[in-house]
Structure formats: C-alpha cells, structure tokens
C-alpha positions in Angstrom: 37.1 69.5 113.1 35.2 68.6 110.0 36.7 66.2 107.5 38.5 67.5 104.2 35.7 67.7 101.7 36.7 66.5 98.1 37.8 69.6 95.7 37.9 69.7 91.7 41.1 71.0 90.7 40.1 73.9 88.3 42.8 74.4 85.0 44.9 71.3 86.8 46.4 69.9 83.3 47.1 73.0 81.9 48.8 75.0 85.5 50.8 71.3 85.4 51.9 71.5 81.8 52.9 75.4 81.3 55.0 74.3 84.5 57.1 71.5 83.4 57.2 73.2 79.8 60.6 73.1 79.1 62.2 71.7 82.1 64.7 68.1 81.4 63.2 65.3 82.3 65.8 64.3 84.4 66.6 67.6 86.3 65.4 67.1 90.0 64.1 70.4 91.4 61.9 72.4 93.7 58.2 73.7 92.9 56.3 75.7 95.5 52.5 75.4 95.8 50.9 78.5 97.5 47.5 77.6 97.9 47.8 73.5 98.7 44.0 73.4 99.6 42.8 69.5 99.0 46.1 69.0 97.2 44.8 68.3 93.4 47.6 70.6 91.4 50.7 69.4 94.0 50.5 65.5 93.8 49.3 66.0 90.2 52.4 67.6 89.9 54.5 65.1 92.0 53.3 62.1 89.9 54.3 63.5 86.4 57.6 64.8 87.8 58.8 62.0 89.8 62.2 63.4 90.7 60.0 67.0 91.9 60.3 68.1 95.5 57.2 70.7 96.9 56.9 73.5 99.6 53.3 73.5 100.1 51.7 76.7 102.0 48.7 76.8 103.6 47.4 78.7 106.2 44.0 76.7 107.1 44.3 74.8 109.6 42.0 72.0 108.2 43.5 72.4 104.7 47.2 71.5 106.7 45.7 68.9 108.4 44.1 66.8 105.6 47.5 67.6 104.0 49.9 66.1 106.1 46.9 62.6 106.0 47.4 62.7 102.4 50.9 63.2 101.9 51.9 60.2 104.3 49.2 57.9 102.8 50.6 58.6 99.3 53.9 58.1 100.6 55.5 61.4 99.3 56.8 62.3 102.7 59.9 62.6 101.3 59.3 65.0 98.8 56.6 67.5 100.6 57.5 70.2 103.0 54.6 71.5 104.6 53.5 75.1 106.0 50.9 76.3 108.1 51.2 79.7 106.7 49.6 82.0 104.5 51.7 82.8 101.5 52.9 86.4 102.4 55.3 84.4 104.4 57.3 83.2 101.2 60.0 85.5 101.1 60.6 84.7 104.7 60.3 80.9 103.6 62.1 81.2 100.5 65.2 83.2 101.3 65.8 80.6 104.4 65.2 77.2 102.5 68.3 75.2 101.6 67.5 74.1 98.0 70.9 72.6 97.9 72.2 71.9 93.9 68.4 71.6 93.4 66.8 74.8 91.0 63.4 76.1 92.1 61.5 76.1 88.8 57.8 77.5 89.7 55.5 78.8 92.1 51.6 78.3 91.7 48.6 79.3 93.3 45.1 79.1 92.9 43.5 82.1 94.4 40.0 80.3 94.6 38.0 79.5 97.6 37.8 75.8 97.9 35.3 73.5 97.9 35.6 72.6 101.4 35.2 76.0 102.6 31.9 76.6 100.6 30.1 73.3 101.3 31.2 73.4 105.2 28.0 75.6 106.5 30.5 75.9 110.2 33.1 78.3 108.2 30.5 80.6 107.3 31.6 81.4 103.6 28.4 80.5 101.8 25.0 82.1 102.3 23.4 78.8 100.9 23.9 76.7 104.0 23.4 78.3 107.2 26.5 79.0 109.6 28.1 81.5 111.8 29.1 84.6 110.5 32.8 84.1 110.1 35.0 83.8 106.7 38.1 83.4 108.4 40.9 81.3 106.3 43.0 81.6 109.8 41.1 80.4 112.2 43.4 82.2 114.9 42.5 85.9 113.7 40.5 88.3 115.6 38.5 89.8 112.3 35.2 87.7 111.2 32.7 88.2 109.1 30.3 88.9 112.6 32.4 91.7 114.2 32.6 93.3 111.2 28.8 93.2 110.0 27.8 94.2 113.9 30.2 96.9 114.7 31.1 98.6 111.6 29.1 102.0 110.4 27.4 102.4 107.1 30.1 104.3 105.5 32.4 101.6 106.0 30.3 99.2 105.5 29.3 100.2 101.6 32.7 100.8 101.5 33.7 97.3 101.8 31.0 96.0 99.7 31.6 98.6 96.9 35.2 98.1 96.8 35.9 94.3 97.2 32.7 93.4 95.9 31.4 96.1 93.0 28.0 95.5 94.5 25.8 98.3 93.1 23.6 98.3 96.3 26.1 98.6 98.7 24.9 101.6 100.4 21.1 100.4 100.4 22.4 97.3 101.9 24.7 99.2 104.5 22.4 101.1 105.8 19.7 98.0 106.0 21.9 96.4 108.4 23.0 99.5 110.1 19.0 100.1 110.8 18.5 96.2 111.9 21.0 96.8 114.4 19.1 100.0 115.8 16.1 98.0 115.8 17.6 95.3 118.0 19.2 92.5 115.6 22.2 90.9 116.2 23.9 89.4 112.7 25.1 85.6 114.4 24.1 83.5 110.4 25.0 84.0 107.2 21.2 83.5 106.9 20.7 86.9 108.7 22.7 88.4 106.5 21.8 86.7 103.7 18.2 87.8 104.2 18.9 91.9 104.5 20.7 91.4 101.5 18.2 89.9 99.0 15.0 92.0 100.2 17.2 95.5 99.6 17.3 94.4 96.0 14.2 95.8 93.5 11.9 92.6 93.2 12.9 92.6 89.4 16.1 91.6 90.1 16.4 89.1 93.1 16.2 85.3 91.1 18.3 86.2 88.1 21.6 84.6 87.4 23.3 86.2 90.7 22.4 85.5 93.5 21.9 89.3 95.3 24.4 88.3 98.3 27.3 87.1 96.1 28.8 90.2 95.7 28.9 91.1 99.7 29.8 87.9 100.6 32.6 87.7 98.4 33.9 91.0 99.6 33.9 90.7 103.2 36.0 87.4 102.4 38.2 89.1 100.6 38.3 92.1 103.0 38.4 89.6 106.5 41.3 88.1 104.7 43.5 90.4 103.2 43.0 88.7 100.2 44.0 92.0 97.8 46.9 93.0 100.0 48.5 89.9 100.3 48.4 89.4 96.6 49.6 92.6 95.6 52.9 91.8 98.4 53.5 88.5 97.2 54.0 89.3 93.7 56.8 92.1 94.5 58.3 89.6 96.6 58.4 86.9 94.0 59.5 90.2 91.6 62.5 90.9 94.2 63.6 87.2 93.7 63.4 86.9 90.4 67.4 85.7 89.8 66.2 82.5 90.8 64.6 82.1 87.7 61.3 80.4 88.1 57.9 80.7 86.3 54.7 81.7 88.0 51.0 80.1 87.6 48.1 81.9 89.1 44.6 81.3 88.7 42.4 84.0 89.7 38.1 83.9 89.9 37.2 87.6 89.9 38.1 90.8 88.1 39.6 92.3 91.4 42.2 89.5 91.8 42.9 89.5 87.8 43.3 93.1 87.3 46.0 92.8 89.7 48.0 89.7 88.6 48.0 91.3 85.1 48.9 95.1 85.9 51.6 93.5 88.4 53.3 91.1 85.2 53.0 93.8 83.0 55.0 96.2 85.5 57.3 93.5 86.1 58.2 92.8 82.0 58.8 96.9 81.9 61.1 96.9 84.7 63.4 93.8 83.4 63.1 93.3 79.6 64.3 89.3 81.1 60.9 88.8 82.2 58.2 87.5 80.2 54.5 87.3 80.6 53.6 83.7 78.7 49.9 84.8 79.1 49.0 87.9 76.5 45.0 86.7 77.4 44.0 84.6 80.5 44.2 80.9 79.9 39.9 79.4 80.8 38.8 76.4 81.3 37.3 74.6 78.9 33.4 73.8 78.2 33.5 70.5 78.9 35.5 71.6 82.4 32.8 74.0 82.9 30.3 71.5 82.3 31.6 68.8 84.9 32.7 72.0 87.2 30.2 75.0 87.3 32.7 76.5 89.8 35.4 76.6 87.2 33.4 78.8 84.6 35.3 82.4 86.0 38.6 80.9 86.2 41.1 82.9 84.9 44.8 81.2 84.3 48.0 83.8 84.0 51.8 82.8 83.7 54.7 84.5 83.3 58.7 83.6 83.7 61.8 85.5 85.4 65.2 84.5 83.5 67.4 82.7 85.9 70.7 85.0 86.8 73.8 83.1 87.4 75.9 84.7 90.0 79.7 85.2 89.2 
C-alpha cells in the first residue's frame, strides 16, 4: 500500500473559523468531518478547540489507514472516532452515536479529490502519470474506470461524459473508443485513454488551458463513485436532522457539485424559515492561496445553519 502523500488543506482557516463562530469557548462538543482525507481541516480543528471531540469518515482505505498513524502519533486518540465509511452512512452513524450532554455543532466536508489520489499513478485518477484504469475511492467495489471504458456502448458512454463532465466532445470521444475496441484495443492505462481523448479534439484546441481529458476523467470519477448521488442523499439526511442544530461547511471544485449544495440550502431555508444559508456567494480562496495551491483556484466554500430545537 502506498504511503499517505502530503495534502494542502484548501479554505482550512476560513471552513475552521465560520465553524467555531459563535460557539463558548468553554463548551465541549462534537464536530463531524466527512471527508478526513490527510487530516488538515480535523486536527486544525482539534488544536484551536481543545475541548472538541471528532467523527471522522472516510471510506479510502489508505486515507483510514494514515488516519489512525496520525491520530495516535498526535496523541488525540481520545478525541477521534474513526470510520471506514463513505459519508452516505451518516444518518446511520449519527442517529446511533451517544453524544452524551455533549452538542454536535458542525459537519464539514471537502468534496475535493486529494492530493494523494492524483499524485498516486496506481489509483488511476490522473491522466498525467500513467496507471491502471481505475478511480475507485472504495477499493472493494466492483465498478472501475476499466470496465466501464471496455464494456459500456457509445450512447452511454457520451452520456457519462456529457453529464458528469459537460465535455463538448463527448460523443466524438465515445464513439473513438467504441471503434478502438472493434479494432482490437483493450483500455488497461489512463494513458490509453488519455490518448483517444486528446487526438478527437480539433488541433486548435488540444494545448490550451484544459487539458482535453479533464472533463472525462473527472466524470467517470464522479460517475464510478456516486459522487452526485451521494451528495444530493447526504444533504436531506443532514436536512431530516436538523433539530440538532449544527452548521454545515462544504467545499465544492466543480459546477456539478455547487449547483447542488446551493439549490439543496436554498430548498432547505424555504422549507424551515429556522434555517439559514451564511453563504449568499461561495466563500474562494484567496490569491495568495491560489498562488502557493494551484489546486485551490475552483474551490468553492458554502455554509449554512439549522436552529437547534429543544425537545419538551
């Protein structure tokens, strides 16, 4: 298994502050962390709020692993409840977990792929190092980025692309890779897919900004995944539970993801007048985070709070 790679928390002072805005210093209470990844937004968290405890999620197996090496060498054993689940388990989690006299007062997530996953060529996420086709957060699922690019038709194919990916030449590109497979090629890289990809772009527009497989990649991820789905879910769940009274802090890196966070808070403020979006516009990093993080630059911050209800 390949070691944790180090990860630049993206929008880490600003998830942390909106969080603790408003909450005692003294009070002891609960925060949830959807998304622990390499850990940056939960022990920042833990170190500003001393008297904080955390139920971390994360369904990666690596991701859990180098978790539970970095909780125990920061000592915070104590204070950290680990899963190894994706967060569509967190009604499930939530509605079982004694949180004593102890108030849970928000829930974060940060929607982005990691660092880690990118720069590991073995996971198959990045067309820029070469790996197996694969894209799988859970290692133990059965859809990959390979049996989806051999075995699915053109139609569904474009579809994918089109939908989770707005790529403009998704049915050029689906029926490039339909036609490789007639002609005998078997998609195993993302180098092999990589390459179909760029050369069904016009010439013209192949070394702009862009990179012409972004788009595809990014959607089979999010398609392999669930990504959309599980999103959508999660936020009626967190909706249904509201009477807890907790804030919410989700970063977002494309439109897709964003569109639903804000349709979803909206929907929620209509429904109870008690809830309120903090976030009219996206909260984005900074220049000088975009400068010393390139992969920050589409971040895109939203927060909004359910009014605790006290039960008679």
């Amino acid at each position: 298994m390949t070691a944790y790679l180090p990860h630049k928390s993206v929008l880490l002072n600003e998830v942390i502050e909106n969080l603790l805005k408003d909450i005692p210093e003294e009070e002891e209470c609960f925060f949830v962390d959807f998304t622990y990844g390499a850990g940056g937004h939960s022990i920042e968290l833990l170190k500003r709020k001393k008297n904080c405890k955390l139920l971390c999620f994360d369904q990666d197996i690596e991701a859990f692993d180098n978790a539970q090496k970095q909780i125990a060498e920061l000592n915070l054993t104590d204070r950290v409840y680990l899963f190894n689940k994706n967060f569509s388990s967190a009604h499930e989690v939530l509605s079982s977990f004694d949180f004593g006299n102890k108030r849970l007062r928000g829930i974060m997530a940060d929607l982005g792929v990691s660092s880690h996953h990118f720069d590991s060529a073995e996971r198959g996420f990045s067309f820029r190092k070469e790996g197996p086709l694969d894209m799988r957060m859970n290692m133990n699922s059965d859809l990959d980025a390979r049996k989806v690019i051999n075995e699915y038709s053109a139609e569904d194919l474009a579809e994918i692309f089109f939908k989770y990916g707005e790529e403009r030449f998704s049915k050029r590109i689906a029926d490039q890779i339909v036609q490789k497979r007639l002609d005998g090629t078997i998609f195993t890289t993302t180098k092999d897919l990589e390459d179909v990809i760029f050369h069904c772009y016009p010439k013209k527009m192949r070394f702009g900004k862009t990179h012409p497989a972004t788009r595809v990649f990014q959607a089979l991820r999010i398609y392999i995944n669930r990504e959309l789905e599980v999103l959508s879910n999660v936020l009626d769940t967190l909706f249904e539970m509201r009477d807890m009274g907790f804030k919410i802090a989700i970063i977002s890196f494309h439109s897709l993801e964003d569109r639903i966070i804000k349709r979803k808070f909206l929907e929620f403020k209509e429904t109870d007048e008690k809830s309120q979006v903090i976030t009219k516009k996206p909260i984005t990093p900074s220049r000088e985070e975009i400068i010393h993080n390139k992969r920050s630059r589409s971040a895109k911050l939203r927060l909004m709070t359910f009014e605790r209800c006290l039960k008679q």
